[in-house]
MARROLO-807955 format. One record per atom (N, C-alpha, C): residue number from 1; atom name; residue in one letter; x negated, y negated, z negated. Coordinates in Angstrom, 1 decimal. Example, Ala and Ser with C-alpha at 12.3 -4.5 7.8 and 13.67 -1.06 7.14 Angstrom:
2
n, atom, res, px, py, pz
1, N, A, -13.2, 5.7, -7.8
1, CA, A, -12.3, 4.5, -7.8
1, C, A, -13.2, 3.3, -7.8
2, N, S, -12.8, 2.2, -7.1
2, CA, S, -13.7, 1.1, -7.1
2, C, S, -12.9, 0.0, -7.9
This chain:
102
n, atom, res, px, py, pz
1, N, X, -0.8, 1.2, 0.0
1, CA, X, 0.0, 0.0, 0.0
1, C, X, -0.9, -1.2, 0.0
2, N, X, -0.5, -2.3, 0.7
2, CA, X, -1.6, -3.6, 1.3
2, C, X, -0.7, -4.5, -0.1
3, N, X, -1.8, -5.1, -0.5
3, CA, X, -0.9, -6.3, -1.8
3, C, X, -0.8, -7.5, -0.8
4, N, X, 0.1, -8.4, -1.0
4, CA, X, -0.1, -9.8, -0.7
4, C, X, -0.9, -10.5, -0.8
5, N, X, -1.3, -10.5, -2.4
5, CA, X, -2.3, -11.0, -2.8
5, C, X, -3.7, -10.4, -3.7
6, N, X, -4.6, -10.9, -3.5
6, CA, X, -5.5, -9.8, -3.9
6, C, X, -5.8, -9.8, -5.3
7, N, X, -6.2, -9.1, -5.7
7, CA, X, -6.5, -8.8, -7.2
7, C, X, -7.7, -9.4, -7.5
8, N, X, -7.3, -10.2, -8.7
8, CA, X, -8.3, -11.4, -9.0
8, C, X, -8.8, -11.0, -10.5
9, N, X, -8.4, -10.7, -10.9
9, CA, X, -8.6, -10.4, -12.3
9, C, X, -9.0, -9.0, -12.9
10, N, X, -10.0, -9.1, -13.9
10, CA, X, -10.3, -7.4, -14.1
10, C, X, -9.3, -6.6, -14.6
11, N, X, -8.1, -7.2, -14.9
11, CA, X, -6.7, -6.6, -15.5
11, C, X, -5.9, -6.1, -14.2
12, N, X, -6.2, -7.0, -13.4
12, CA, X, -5.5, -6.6, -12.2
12, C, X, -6.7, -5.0, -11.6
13, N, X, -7.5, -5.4, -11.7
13, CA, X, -8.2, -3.9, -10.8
13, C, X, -9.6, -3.9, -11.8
14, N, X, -9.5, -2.9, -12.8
14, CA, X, -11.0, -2.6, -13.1
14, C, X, -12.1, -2.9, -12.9
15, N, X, -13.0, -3.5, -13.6
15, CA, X, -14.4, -3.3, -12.3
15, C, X, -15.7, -2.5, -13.3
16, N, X, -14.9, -2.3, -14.9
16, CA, X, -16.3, -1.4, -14.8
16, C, X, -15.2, 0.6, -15.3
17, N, X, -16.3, 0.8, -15.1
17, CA, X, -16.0, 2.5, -15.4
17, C, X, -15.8, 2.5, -17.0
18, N, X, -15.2, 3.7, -17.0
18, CA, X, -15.1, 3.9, -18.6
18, C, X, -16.3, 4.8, -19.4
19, N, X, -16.5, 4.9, -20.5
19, CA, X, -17.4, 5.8, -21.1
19, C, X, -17.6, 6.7, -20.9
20, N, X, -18.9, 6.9, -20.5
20, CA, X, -19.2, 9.1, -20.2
20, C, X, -18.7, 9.8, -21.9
21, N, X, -18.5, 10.9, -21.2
21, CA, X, -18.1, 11.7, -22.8
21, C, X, -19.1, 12.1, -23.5
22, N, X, -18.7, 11.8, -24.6
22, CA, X, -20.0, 12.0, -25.6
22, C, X, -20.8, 13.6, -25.2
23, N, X, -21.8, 13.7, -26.1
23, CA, X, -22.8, 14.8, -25.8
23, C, X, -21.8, 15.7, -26.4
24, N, X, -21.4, 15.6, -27.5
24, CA, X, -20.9, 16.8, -28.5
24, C, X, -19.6, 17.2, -27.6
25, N, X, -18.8, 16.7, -26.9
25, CA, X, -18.1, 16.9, -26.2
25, C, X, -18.1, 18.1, -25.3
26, N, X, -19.9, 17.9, -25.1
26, CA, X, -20.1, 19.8, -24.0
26, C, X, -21.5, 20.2, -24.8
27, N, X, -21.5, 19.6, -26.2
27, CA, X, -22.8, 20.7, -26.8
27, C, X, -22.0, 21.9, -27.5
28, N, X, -20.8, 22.0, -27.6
28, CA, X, -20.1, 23.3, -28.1
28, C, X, -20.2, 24.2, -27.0
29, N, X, -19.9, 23.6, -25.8
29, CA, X, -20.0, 24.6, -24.8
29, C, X, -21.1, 25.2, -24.8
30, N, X, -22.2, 24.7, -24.4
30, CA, X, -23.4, 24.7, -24.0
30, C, X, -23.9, 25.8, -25.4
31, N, X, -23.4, 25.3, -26.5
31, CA, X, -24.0, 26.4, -27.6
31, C, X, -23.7, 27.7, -27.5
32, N, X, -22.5, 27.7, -27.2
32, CA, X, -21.9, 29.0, -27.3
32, C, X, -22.4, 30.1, -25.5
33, N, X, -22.7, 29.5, -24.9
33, CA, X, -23.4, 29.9, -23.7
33, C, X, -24.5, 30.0, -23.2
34, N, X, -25.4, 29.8, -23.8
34, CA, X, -26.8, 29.2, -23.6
34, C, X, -27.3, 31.2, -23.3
35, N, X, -27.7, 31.3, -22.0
35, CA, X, -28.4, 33.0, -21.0
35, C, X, -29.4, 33.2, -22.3
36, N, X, -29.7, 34.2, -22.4
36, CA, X, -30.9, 35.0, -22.7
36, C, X, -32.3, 34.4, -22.7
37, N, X, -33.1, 34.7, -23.5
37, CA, X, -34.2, 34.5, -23.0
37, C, X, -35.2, 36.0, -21.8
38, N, X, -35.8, 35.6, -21.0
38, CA, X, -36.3, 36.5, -20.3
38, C, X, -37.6, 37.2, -21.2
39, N, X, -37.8, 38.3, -20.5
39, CA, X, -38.5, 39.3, -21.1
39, C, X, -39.9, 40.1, -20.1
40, N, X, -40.9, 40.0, -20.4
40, CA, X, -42.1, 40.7, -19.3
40, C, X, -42.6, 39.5, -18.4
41, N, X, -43.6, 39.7, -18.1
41, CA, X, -44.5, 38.9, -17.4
41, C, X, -43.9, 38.9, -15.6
42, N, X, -43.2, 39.9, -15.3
42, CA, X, -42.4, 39.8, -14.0
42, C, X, -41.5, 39.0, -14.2
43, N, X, -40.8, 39.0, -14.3
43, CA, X, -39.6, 37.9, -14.8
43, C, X, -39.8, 36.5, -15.1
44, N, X, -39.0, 35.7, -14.0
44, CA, X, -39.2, 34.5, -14.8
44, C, X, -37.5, 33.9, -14.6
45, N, X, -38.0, 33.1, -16.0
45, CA, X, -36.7, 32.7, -16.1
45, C, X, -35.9, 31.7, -15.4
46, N, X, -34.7, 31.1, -15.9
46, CA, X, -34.2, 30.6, -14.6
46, C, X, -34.3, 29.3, -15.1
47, N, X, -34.5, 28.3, -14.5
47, CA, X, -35.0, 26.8, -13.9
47, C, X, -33.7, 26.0, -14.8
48, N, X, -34.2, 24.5, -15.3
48, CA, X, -33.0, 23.9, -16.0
48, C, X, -32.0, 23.6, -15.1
49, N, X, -32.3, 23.1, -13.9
49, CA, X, -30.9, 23.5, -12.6
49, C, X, -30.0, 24.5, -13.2
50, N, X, -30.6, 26.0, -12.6
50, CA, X, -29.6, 27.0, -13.4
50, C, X, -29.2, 27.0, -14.6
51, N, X, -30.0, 26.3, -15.6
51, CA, X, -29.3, 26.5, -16.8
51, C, X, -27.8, 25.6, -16.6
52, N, X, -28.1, 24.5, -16.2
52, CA, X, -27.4, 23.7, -16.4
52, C, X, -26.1, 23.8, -15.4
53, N, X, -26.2, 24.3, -14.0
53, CA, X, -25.2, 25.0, -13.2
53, C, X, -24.5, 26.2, -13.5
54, N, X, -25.4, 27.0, -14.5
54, CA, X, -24.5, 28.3, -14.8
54, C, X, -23.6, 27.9, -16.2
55, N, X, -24.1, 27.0, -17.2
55, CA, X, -23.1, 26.9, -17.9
55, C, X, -22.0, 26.0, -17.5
56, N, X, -22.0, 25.0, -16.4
56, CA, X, -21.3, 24.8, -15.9
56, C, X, -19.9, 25.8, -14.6
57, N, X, -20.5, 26.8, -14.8
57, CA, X, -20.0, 28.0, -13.9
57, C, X, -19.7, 28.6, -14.8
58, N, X, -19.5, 28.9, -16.4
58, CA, X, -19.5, 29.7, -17.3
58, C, X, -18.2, 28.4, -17.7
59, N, X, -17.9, 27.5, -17.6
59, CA, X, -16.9, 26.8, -17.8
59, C, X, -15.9, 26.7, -17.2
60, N, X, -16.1, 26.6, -16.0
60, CA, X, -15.0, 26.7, -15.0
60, C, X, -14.5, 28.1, -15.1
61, N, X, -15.2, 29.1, -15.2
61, CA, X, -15.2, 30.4, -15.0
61, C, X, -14.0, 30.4, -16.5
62, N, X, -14.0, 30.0, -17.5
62, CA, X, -13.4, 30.3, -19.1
62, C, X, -12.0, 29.2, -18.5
63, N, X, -12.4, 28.4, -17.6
63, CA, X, -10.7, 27.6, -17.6
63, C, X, -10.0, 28.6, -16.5
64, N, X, -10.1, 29.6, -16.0
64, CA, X, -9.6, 30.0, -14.3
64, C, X, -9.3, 31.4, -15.4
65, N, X, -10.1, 31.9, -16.6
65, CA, X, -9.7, 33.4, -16.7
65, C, X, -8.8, 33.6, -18.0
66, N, X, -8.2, 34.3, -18.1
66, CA, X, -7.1, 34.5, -19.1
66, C, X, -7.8, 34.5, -20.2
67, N, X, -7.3, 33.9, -21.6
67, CA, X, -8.0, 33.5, -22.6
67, C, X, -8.8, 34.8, -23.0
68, N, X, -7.9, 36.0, -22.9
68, CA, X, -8.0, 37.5, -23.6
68, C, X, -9.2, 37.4, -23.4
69, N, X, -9.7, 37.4, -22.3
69, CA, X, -11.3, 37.7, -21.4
69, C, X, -12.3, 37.2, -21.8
70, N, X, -12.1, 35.5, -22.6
70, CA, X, -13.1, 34.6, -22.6
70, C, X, -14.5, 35.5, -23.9
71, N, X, -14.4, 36.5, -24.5
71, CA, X, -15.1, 36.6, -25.3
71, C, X, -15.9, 37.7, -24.5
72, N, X, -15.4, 38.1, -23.7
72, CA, X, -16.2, 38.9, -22.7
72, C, X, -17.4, 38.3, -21.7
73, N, X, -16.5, 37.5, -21.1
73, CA, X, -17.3, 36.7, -20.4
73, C, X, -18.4, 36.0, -20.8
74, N, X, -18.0, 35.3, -22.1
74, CA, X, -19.5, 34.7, -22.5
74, C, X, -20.3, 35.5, -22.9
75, N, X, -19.8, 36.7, -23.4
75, CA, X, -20.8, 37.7, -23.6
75, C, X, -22.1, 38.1, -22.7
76, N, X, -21.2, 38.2, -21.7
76, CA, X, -21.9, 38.7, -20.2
76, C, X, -22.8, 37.7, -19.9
77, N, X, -22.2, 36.3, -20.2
77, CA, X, -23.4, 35.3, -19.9
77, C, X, -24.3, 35.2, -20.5
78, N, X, -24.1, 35.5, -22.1
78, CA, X, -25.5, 35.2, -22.6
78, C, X, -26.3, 36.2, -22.9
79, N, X, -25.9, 38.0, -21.6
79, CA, X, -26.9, 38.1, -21.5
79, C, X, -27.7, 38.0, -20.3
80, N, X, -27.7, 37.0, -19.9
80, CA, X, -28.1, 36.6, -18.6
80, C, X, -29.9, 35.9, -18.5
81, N, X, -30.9, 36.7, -18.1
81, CA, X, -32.1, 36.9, -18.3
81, C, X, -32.9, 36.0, -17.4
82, N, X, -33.0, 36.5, -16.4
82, CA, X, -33.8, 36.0, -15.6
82, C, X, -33.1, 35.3, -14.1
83, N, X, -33.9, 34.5, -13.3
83, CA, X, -33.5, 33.7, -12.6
83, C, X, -32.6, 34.0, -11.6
84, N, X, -33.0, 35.3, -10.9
84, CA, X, -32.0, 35.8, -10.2
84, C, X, -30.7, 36.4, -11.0
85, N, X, -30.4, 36.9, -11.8
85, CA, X, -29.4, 37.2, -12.7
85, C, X, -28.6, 36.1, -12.2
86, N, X, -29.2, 34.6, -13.1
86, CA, X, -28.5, 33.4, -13.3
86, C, X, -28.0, 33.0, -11.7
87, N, X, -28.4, 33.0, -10.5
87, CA, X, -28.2, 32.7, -9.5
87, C, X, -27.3, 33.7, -9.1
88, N, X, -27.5, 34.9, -9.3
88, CA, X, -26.1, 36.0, -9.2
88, C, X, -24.8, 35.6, -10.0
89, N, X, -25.0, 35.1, -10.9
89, CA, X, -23.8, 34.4, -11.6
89, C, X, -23.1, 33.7, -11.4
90, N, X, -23.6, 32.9, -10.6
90, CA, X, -23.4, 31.4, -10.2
90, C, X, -22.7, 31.6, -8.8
91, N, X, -23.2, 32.6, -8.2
91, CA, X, -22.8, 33.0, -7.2
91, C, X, -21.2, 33.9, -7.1
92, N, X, -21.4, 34.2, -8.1
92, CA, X, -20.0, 35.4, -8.8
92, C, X, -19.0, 34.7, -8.7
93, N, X, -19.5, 33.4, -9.9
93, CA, X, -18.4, 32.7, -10.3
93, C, X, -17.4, 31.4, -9.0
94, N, X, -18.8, 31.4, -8.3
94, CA, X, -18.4, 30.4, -7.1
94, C, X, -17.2, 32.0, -5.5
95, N, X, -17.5, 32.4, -5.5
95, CA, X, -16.7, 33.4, -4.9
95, C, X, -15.4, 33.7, -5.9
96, N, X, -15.0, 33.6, -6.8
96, CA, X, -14.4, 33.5, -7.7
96, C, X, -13.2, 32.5, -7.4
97, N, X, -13.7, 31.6, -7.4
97, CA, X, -13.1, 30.2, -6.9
97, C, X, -12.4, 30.2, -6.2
98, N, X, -13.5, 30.6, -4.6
98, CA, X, -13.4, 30.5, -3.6
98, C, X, -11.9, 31.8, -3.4
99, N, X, -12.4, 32.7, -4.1
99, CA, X, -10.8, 33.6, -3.9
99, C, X, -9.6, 33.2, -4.2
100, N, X, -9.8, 32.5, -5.4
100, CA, X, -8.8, 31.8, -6.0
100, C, X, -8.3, 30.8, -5.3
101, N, X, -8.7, 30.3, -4.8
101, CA, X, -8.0, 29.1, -3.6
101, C, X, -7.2, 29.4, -2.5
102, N, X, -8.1, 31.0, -2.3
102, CA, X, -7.2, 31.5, -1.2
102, C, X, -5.7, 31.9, -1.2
Protein backbone atom coordinates (compact mmCIF):
# COMPACT_ATOMS: atom_id res chain seq x y z
CA UNK A 1 0.00 0.00 0.00
CA UNK A 2 1.62 3.55 -1.27
CA UNK A 3 0.92 6.31 1.79
CA UNK A 4 0.11 9.84 0.72
CA UNK A 5 2.30 11.00 2.82
CA UNK A 6 5.49 9.76 3.93
CA UNK A 7 6.48 8.85 7.24
CA UNK A 8 8.27 11.38 9.04
CA UNK A 9 8.56 10.41 12.26
CA UNK A 10 10.32 7.40 14.14
CA UNK A 11 6.72 6.58 15.49
CA UNK A 12 5.48 6.64 12.17
CA UNK A 13 8.23 3.89 10.78
CA UNK A 14 10.95 2.59 13.14
CA UNK A 15 14.45 3.32 12.33
CA UNK A 16 16.32 1.41 14.79
CA UNK A 17 16.04 -2.45 15.43
CA UNK A 18 15.08 -3.87 18.59
CA UNK A 19 17.39 -5.84 21.12
CA UNK A 20 19.22 -9.13 20.18
CA UNK A 21 18.07 -11.66 22.80
CA UNK A 22 19.99 -12.00 25.58
CA UNK A 23 22.83 -14.81 25.84
CA UNK A 24 20.91 -16.76 28.53
CA UNK A 25 18.09 -16.93 26.25
CA UNK A 26 20.07 -19.77 23.96
CA UNK A 27 22.75 -20.72 26.78
CA UNK A 28 20.11 -23.33 28.08
CA UNK A 29 20.00 -24.61 24.78
CA UNK A 30 23.38 -24.68 24.04
CA UNK A 31 23.97 -26.39 27.60
CA UNK A 32 21.86 -28.99 27.25
CA UNK A 33 23.39 -29.86 23.68
CA UNK A 34 26.78 -29.20 23.63
CA UNK A 35 28.40 -32.98 20.95
CA UNK A 36 30.93 -35.03 22.71
CA UNK A 37 34.17 -34.55 23.01
CA UNK A 38 36.30 -36.51 20.27
CA UNK A 39 38.48 -39.28 21.12
CA UNK A 40 42.14 -40.69 19.31
CA UNK A 41 44.55 -38.91 17.43
CA UNK A 42 42.41 -39.77 14.03
CA UNK A 43 39.58 -37.91 14.79
CA UNK A 44 39.23 -34.46 14.75
CA UNK A 45 36.67 -32.67 16.14
CA UNK A 46 34.23 -30.62 14.65
CA UNK A 47 35.00 -26.77 13.91
CA UNK A 48 33.00 -23.91 16.01
CA UNK A 49 30.86 -23.55 12.63
CA UNK A 50 29.65 -26.97 13.42
CA UNK A 51 29.27 -26.54 16.80
CA UNK A 52 27.38 -23.66 16.45
CA UNK A 53 25.21 -25.04 13.23
CA UNK A 54 24.51 -28.34 14.83
CA UNK A 55 23.08 -26.87 17.92
CA UNK A 56 21.31 -24.75 15.91
CA UNK A 57 19.98 -27.98 13.89
CA UNK A 58 19.52 -29.65 17.35
CA UNK A 59 16.89 -26.75 17.79
CA UNK A 60 14.97 -26.70 15.01
CA UNK A 61 15.21 -30.37 14.97
CA UNK A 62 13.35 -30.35 19.11
CA UNK A 63 10.74 -27.60 17.57
CA UNK A 64 9.63 -29.98 14.25
CA UNK A 65 9.70 -33.40 16.67
CA UNK A 66 7.13 -34.52 19.11
CA UNK A 67 7.99 -33.54 22.56
CA UNK A 68 7.99 -37.55 23.65
CA UNK A 69 11.26 -37.73 21.37
CA UNK A 70 13.09 -34.63 22.56
CA UNK A 71 15.15 -36.57 25.30
CA UNK A 72 16.18 -38.88 22.67
CA UNK A 73 17.34 -36.69 20.36
CA UNK A 74 19.51 -34.70 22.55
CA UNK A 75 20.80 -37.73 23.58
CA UNK A 76 21.88 -38.67 20.17
CA UNK A 77 23.38 -35.28 19.91
CA UNK A 78 25.48 -35.18 22.61
CA UNK A 79 26.89 -38.09 21.49
CA UNK A 80 28.12 -36.63 18.56
CA UNK A 81 32.12 -36.85 18.32
CA UNK A 82 33.84 -36.05 15.59
CA UNK A 83 33.52 -33.70 12.62
CA UNK A 84 31.96 -35.77 10.16
CA UNK A 85 29.38 -37.16 12.70
CA UNK A 86 28.49 -33.40 13.26
CA UNK A 87 28.20 -32.75 9.54
CA UNK A 88 26.09 -36.04 9.17
CA UNK A 89 23.78 -34.36 11.55
CA UNK A 90 23.44 -31.43 10.18
CA UNK A 91 22.81 -32.96 7.16
CA UNK A 92 20.01 -35.42 8.78
CA UNK A 93 18.40 -32.74 10.35
CA UNK A 94 18.36 -30.38 7.11
CA UNK A 95 16.73 -33.45 4.88
CA UNK A 96 14.41 -33.55 7.67
CA UNK A 97 13.12 -30.25 6.94
CA UNK A 98 13.40 -30.45 3.61
CA UNK A 99 10.79 -33.59 3.90
CA UNK A 100 8.77 -31.81 6.05
CA UNK A 101 8.03 -29.08 3.63
CA UNK A 102 7.17 -31.53 1.15
Amino acid sequence: MNLQSPRLSPDDAPTALPDPAPDSAVSRMVGLSQPGSTTGPASTGPSENQKAMSALALAVNLNITDPMYHPALINNFQKLQGSKDTADYIQKVEQKITARRQ
